[in-house]
C-alpha positions in Angstrom: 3.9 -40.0 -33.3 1.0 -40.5 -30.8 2.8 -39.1 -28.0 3.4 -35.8 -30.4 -0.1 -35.2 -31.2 -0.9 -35.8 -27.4 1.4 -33.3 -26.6 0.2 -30.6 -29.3 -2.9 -30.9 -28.4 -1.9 -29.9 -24.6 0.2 -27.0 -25.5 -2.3 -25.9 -28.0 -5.1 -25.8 -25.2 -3.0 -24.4 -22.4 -2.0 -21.4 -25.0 -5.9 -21.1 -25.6 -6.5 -20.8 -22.1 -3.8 -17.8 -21.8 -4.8 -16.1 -24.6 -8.6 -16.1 -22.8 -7.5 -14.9 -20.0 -5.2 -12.0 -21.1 -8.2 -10.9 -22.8 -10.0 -10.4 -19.7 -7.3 -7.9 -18.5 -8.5 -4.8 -20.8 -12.1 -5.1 -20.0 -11.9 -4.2 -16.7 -11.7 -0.5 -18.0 -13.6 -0.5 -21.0 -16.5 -1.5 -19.2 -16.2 2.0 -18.1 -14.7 3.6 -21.1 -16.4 1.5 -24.5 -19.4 -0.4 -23.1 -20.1 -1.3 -26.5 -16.7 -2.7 -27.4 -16.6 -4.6 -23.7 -20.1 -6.0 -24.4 -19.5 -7.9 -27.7 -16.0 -9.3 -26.1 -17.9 -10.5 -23.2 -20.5 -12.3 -25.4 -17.8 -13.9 -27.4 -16.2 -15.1 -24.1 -19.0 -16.6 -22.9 -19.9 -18.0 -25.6 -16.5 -19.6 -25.6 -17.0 -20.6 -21.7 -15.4 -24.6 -21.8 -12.5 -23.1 -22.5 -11.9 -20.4 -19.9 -10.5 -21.7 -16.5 -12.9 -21.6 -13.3 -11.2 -18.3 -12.0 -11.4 -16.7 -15.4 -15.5 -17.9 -15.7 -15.8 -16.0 -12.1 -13.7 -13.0 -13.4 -16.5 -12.9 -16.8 -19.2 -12.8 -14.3 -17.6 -9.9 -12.3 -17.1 -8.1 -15.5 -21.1 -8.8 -17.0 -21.9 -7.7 -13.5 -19.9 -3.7 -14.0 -21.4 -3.7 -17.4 -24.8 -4.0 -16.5 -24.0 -0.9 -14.1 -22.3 1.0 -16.7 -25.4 0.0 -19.1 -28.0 1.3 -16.4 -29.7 -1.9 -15.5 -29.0 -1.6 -12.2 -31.8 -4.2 -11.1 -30.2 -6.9 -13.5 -26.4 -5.9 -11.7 -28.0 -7.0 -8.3 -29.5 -10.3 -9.4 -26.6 -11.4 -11.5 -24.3 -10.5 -8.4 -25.9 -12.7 -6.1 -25.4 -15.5 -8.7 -21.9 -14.4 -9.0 -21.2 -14.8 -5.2 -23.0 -18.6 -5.3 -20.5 -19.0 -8.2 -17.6 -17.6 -6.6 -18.4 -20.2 -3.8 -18.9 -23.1 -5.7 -15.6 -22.7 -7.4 -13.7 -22.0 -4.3 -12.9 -18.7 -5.1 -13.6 -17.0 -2.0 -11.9 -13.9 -2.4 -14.0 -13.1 -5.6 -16.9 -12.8 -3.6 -17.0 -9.5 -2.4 -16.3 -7.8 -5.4 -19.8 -9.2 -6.3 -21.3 -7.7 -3.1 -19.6 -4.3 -4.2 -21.2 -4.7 -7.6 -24.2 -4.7 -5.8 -23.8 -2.1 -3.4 -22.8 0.1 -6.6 -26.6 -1.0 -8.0 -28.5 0.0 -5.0 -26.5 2.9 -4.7 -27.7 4.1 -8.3 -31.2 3.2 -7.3 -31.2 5.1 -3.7 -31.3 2.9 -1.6 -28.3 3.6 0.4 -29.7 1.4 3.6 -29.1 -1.8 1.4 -25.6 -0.5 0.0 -24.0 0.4 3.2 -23.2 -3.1 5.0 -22.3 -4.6 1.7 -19.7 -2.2 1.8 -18.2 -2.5 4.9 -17.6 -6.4 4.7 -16.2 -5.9 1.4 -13.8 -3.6 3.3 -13.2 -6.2 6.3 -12.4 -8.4 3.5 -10.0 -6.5 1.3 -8.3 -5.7 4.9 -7.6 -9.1 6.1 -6.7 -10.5 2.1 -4.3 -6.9 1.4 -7.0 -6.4 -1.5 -6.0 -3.0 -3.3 -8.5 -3.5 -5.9 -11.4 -4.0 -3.9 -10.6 -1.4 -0.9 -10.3 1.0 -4.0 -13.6 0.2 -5.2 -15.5 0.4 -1.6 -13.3 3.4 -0.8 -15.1 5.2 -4.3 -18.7 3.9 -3.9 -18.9 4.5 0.0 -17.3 8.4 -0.9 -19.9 9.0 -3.0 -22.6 8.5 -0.4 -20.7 9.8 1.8 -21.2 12.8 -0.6 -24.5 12.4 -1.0 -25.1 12.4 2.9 -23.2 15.6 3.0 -20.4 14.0 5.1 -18.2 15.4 3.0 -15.1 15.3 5.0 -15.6 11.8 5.6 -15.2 11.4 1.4 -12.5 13.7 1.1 -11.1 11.0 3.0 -12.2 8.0 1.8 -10.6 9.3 -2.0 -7.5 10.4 -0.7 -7.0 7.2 0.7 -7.8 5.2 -2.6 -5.7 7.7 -4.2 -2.7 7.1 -2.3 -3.1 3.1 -3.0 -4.5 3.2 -6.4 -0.8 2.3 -7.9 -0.2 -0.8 -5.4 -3.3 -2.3 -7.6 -0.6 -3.1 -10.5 1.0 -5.7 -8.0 -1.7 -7.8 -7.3 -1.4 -11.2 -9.3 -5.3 -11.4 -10.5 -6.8 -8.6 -12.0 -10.7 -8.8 -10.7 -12.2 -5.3 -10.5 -11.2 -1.2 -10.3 -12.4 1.8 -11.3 -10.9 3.9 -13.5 -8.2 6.6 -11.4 -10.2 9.6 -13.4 -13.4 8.7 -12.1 -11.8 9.1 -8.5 -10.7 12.4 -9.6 -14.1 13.5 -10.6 -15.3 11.7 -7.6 -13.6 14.2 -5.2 -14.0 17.2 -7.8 -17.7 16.2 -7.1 -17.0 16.9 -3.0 -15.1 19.9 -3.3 -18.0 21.6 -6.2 -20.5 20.1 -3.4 -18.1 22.5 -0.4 -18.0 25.2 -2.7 -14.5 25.2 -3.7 -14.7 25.1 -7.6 -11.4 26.2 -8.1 -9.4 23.4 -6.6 -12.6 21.1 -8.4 -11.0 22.1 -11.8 -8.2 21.1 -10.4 -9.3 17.6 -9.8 -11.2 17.4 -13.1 -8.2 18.4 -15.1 -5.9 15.8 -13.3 -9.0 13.4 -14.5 -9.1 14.3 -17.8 -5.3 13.9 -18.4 -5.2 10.4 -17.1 -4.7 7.8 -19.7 -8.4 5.9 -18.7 -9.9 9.1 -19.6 -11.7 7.7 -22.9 -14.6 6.8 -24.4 -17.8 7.3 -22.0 -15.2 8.2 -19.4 -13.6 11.1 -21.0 -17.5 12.4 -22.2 -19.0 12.6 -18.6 -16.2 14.1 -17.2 -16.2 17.0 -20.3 -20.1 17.8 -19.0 -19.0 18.5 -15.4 -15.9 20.0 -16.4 -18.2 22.5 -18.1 -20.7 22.8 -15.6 -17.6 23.5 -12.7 -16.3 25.4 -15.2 -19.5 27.9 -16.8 -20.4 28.2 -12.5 -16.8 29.1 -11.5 -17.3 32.1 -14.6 -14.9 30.4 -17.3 -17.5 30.7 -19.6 -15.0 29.8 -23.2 -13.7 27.0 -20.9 -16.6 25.5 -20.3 -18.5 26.0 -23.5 -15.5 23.8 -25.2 -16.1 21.3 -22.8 -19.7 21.3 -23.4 -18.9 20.7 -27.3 -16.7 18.0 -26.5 -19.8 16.7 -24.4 -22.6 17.0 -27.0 -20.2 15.3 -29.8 -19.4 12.7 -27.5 -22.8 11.9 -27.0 -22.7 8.6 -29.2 -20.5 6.4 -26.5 -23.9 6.8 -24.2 -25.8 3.4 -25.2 -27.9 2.9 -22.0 -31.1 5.2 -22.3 -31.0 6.0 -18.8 -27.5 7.4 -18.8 -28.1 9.2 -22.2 -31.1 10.8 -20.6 -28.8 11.8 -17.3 -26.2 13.2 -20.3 -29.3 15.5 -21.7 -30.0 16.9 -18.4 -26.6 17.9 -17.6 -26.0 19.8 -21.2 -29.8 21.0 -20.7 -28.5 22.4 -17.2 -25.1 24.2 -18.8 -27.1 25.6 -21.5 -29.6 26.9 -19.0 -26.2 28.8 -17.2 -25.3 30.1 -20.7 -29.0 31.5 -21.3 -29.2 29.4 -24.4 -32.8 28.8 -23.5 -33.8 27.1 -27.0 -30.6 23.5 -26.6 -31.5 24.2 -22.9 -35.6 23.5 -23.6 -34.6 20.8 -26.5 -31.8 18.3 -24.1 -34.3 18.2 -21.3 -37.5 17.6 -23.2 -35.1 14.8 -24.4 -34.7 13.7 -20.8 -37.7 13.8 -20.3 -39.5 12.0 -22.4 -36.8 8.9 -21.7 -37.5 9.5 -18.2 -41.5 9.2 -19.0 -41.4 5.8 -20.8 -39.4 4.1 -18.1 -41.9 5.6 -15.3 -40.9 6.9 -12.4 -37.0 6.9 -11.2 -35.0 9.0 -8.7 -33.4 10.9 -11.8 -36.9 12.1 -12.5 -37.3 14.4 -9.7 -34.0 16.3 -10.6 -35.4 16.1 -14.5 -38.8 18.2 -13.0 -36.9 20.6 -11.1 -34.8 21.7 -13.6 -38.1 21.9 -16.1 -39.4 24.2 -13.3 -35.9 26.7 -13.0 -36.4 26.4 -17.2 -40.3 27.8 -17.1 -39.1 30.2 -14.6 -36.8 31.7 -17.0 -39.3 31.4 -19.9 -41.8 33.4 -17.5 -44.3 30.5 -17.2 -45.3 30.7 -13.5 -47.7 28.6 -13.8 -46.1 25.9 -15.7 -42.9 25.9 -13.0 -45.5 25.3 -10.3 -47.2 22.3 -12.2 -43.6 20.8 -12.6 -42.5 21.5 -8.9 -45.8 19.4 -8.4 -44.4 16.8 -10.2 -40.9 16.2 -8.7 -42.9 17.0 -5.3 -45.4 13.9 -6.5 -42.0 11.3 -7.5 -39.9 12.8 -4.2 -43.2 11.4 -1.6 -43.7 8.5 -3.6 -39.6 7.4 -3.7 -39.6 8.5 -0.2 -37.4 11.2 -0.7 -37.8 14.0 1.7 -34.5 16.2 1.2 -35.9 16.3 -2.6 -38.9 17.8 -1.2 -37.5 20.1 0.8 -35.5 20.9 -1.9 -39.0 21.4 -4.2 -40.7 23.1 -1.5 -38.2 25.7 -1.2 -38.4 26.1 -4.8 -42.1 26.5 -4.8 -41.7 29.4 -1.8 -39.7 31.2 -3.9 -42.2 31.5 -6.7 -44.4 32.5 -4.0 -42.4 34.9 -2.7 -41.4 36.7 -6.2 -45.9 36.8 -7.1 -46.0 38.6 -3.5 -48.6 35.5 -1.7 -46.8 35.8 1.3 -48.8 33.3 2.9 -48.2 30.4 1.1 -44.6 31.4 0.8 -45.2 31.0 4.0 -47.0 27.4 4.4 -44.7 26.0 1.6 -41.5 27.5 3.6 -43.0 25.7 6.7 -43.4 22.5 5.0 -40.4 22.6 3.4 -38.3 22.5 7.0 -40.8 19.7 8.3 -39.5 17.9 5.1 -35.9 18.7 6.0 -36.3 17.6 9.0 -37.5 14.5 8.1 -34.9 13.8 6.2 -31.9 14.8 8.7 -34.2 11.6 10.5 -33.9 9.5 8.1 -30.4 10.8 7.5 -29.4 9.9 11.1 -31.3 6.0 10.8 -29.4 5.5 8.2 -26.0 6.4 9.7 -27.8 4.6 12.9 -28.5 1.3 10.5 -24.7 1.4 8.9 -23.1 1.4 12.8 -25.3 -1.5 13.8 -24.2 -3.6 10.4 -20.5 -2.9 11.8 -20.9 -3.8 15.3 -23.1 -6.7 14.0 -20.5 -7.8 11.7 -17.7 -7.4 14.4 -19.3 -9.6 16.6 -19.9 -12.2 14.2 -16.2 -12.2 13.4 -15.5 -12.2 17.5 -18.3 -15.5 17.8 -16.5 -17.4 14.9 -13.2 -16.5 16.4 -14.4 -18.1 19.7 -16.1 -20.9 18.3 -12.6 -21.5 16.7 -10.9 -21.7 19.9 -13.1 -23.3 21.7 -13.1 -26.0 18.9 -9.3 -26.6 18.8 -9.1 -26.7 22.6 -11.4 -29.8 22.5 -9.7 -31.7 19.4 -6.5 -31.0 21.8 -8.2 -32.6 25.0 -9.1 -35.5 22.8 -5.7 -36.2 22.1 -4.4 -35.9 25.0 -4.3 -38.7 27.3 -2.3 -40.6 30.0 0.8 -41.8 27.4 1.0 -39.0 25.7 1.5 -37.2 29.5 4.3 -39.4 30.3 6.2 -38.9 27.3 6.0 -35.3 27.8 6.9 -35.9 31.2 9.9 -37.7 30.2 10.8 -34.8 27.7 10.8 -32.5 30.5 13.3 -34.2 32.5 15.5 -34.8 29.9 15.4 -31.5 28.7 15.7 -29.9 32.2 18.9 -32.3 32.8 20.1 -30.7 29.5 19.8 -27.0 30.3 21.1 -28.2 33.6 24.6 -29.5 32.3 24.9 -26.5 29.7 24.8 -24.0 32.3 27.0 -25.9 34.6 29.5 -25.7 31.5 28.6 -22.3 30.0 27.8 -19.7 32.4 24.5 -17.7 31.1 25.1 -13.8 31.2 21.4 -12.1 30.6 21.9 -10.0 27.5 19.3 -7.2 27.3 17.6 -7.3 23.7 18.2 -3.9 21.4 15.2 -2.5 19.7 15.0 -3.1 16.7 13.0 -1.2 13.7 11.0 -4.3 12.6 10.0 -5.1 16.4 8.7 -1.3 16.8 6.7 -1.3 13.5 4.9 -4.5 14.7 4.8 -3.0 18.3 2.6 0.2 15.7 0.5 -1.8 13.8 -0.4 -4.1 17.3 -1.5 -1.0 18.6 -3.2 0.5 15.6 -5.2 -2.4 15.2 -6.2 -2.5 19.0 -7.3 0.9 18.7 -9.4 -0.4 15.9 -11.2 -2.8 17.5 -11.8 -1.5 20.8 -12.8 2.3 18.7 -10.7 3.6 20.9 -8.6 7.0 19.6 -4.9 7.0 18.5 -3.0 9.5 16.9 0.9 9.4 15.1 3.7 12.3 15.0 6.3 12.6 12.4 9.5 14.2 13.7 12.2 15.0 10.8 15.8 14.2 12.1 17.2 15.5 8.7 18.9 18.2 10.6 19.9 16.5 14.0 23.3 15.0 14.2 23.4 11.3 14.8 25.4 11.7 17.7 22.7 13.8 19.4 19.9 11.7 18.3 19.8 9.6 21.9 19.9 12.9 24.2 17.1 14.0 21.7 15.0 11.3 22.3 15.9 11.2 26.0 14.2 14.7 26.5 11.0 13.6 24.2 10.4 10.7 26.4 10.4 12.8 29.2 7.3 15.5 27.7 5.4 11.5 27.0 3.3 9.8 28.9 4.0 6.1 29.7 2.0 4.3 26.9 3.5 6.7 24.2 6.8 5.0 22.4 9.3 6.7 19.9 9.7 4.3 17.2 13.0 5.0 14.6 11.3 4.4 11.2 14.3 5.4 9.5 17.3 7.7 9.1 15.4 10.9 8.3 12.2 10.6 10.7 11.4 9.7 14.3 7.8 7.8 15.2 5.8 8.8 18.3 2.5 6.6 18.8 0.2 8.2 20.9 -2.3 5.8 22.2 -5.4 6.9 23.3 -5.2 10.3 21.5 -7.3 12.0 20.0 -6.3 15.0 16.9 -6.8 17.4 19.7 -3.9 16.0 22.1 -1.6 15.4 19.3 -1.6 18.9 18.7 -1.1 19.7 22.2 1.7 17.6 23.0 3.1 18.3 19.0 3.4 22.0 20.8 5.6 21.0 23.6 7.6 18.9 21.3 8.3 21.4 18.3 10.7 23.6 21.2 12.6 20.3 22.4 13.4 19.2 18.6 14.5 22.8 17.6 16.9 22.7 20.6 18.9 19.8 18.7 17.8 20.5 14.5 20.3 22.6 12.9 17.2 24.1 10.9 13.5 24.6 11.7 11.3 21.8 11.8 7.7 21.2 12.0 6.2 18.1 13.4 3.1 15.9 11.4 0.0 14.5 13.0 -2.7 12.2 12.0 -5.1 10.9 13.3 -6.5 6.9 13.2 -9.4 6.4 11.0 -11.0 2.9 10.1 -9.1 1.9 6.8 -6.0 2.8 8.1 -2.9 0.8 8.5 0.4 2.2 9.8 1.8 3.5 6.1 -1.0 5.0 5.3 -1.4 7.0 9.0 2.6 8.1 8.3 1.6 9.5 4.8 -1.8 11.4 5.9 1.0 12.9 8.9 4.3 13.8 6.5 1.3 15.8 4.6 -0.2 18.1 7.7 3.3 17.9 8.3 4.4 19.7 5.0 1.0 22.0 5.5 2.2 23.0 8.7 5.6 23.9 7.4 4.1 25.9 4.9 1.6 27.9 7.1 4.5 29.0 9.3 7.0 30.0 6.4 8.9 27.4 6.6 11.2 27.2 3.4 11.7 23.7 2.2 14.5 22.0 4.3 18.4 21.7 2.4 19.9 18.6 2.6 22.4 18.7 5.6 26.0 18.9 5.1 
């Protein structure tokens, strides 16, 4: 009867500790989506800590850590995810600890400073390389986009969310679930870039695709109706976006932190502004601003003045633009800020400009491009800064692989000693009398070893990751073999061997597509020797072909350099009216 209760009780607390931990799976989203909701589960868990495993306590920490993000207390996010990384430690749960250090990149992000986010970034990216971490790259791949954004590199985070697109469904297969954004936020993410590029159309686009994915809800679902509507009023689809503003206003309610709501008044306040509704416009951002006042000053708060200038400009108040163009010229200097006061500056010339004082359009126009170029400065130390963390950080991995080395080549000298060297010795002899006697017996013919596919693909990703480390270029081909009979195939590749250089190699990926690596190679010579390729494969396809490139970036492996060519290789075929290929006969 003893043993019974003994084992009850065990069953009963290992079911406990499943049920705790399949409650942690949901929450990574509604973070995002029902802060609310996510914040009273969390409480309860941690209230309930002596039962959760030590990975599980590590995953609650992750979580607080996103919610305080999605709450808006961004200097509470950085301190708890330092803790979380000590805890991570601790509990020997090394691979948890760079999700904290993207939890804190994501804070300083929010709070500007970019400097501080950047080489958090890129070790969590080392990381989630060398552990095949789809959930984290995801996660740097969003947050480093949207300063890449913000920095205007903007093809850089076209990029960056194409790539976490692509890989956003191997996240499923991982066997912990630590910490992702939601897919629609990477939508609106590149929507962002492309309204940024001017190209609101294919924005919608992108915001559509968000709003139809199932994480689309709660908070989610009301910030992406606000820039669907501002995309949508700017792009002229007024009805469209006057719908979406609706949604946005009734939505209004899932916004707990004050910070955010304040961020949600300025964005209606800017649609209505679009819409000439000058009254709502006046009433969201005096909203804004009078959140923004009691928390002081904040980076939101220069936008929050500029757009109460562009409002007094439309009321007519001169004066009472210029006082608020003070204002966000006031926060911008003291945040350190000097695109913002460009931005202000040029604002101010305007006003200027329209009263017919030509002379201090003139000074403030002056000023405004010393501020400008002050910023393309700090722009470039920045950039300058985030290069320097990645060579730092590469040579700290070089010095601890060294260190390595150097360390098992001395345990291995300290073993080794005058015995041990006879008995190897003695192995050798014997062995050699061995090989000796079989050869005698069995004459040894040298067989030439075939290729094979799995020895090419490691031959690609060897090269790919040399390429990587010594920042050298390298560029793929994709050549579609669809239409080429097999028993061509060898006289095909014959004649493209002979248009390659040496260190170029045709790998056979599979039935339908041929490889060629071109080491060394930038975009520019893969399109110059994909022109003298495209005659020689034409010569042997029964139907016209066009030939992918790509070309390396950093997070690349060797899939994900094949997909980025089979696209340009689909583009190609399109911008040369080339009708989708029928299956061969």
């Amino acid at each position: 009867m003893d043993f019974r209760c003994w084992l009850s009780g065990i069953v009963l607390c290992l079911l406990s500790l499943f049920t705790r931990a399949a409650e942690l799976e949901p929450l990574v989203l509604e973070v995002y989506q029902y802060p609310k909701q996510a914040a009273e589960t969390i409480n309860q868990l941690e209230q309930q800590a002596d039962q959760l495993s030590s990975t599980d306590l590590v995953r609650l920490q992750l979580l607080r850590c996103q919610l305080l993000i999605q709450q808006g207390d961004n200097q509470s996010a950085v301190e708890l995810s330092r803790q979380g990384q000590l805890t991570a430690i601790n509990h020997k749960l090394d691979i948890a600890v760079p999700y904290f250090g993207v939890c804190q990149a994501e804070a300083y992000q929010n709070i500007g400073m970019i400097e501080r986010a950047l080489p958090l970034l890129d070790n969590a990216a080392m990381q989630a390389k060398k552990n095949t971490d789809q959930q984290l790259l995801v996660s740097v791949l969003r947050i480093r986009a949207e300063i890449e954004n913000t920095l205007s590199n903007y093809a850089a985070a076209i990029e960056d969310l194409r790539i976490a697109m692509d890989i956003y469904p191997e996240i499923s297969l991982q066997n912990i679930t630590w910490a992702y954004p939601p897919l629609a936020y990477i939508y609106a993410d590149m929507a962002s870039v492309l309204t940024a590029t001017d190209d609101p159309a294919q924005a919608l686009h992108y915001l559509s695709l968000a709003k139809a994915d199932v994480s689309a809800t709660g908070k989610v679902s009301h910030l992406l109706s606000l820039m669907y509507a501002y995309v949508a009023v700017a792009q002229g689809k007024v009805e469209q976006g006057k719908e979406q503003l609706e949604l946005g206003v009734a939505s209004l309610n899932l916004v707990e932190s004050d910070i955010e709501k304040a961020t949600s008044y300025m964005q209606i306040s800017a649609v209505y502004l679009m819409l000439d509704d000058l009254p709502n416009a006046v009433y969201y951002n005096d909203a804004a601003t009078a959140i923004f006042n009691k928390f002081g000053t904040l980076p939101q708060t220069i936008n929050n003045a500029r757009h109460s200038a562009r409002i007094k400009l439309r009321q007519g108040d001169i004066d009472g633009a210029l006082a608020a163009i003070e204002e966000s010229l006031e926060i911008a200097k003291a945040l350190s800020q000097p695109s913002d006061v460009a931005i202000a500056l040029q604002l101010k010339a305007q006003i200027f400009y329209h009263q017919e004082k030509y002379k201090e359009a003139y000074q403030a126009i002056n000023s405004a491009m010393a501020a400008y170029k002050e910023g393309v400065t700090h722009l470039s130390n920045t950039q300058f800064m985030q290069y320097k963390a990645k060579l730092s950080l590469q040579e700290q991995q070089q010095s601890k692989n060294q260190l390595e080395v150097k360390e098992s080549s001395l345990l291995a000298q300290k073993r080794l000693n005058r015995a041990h060297m006879m008995i190897y010795l003695l192995l050798v002899v014997i062995a050699m009398l061995l090989l000796w006697i079989i050869l005698k017996r069995y004459p040894w013919q040298a067989t030439k070893q075939k290729p094979t596919v799995e020895n090419d693909e490691k031959w690609a990703e060897t090269a790919i990751e040399t390429a990587k480390t010594t920042a050298s270029p390298l560029s793929l081909l994709v050549v579609n073999i669809n239409h080429v009979q097999q028993i061509v195939l060898p006289q095909l590749q014959e004649e493209l061997t002979h248009k390659l250089r040496e260190q170029d190699k045709i790998i056979g990926n599979s039935l339908d597509k041929l490889l060629i690596i071109l080491p060394y190679t930038s975009e520019d010579g893969a399109l110059r020797v994909l022109r003298q390729l495209e005659p020689v494969v034409n010569q042997f396809s029964s139907f016209p072909t066009s030939i992918g490139y790509a070309e390396l970036r950093q997070p690349d492996s060797l899939q994900s350099l094949v997909k980025r060519a089979q696209f340009q290789q689909l583009s190609r075929a399109k911008e040369r009216g080339i009708p989708p290929q029928p299956p061969l006969a």
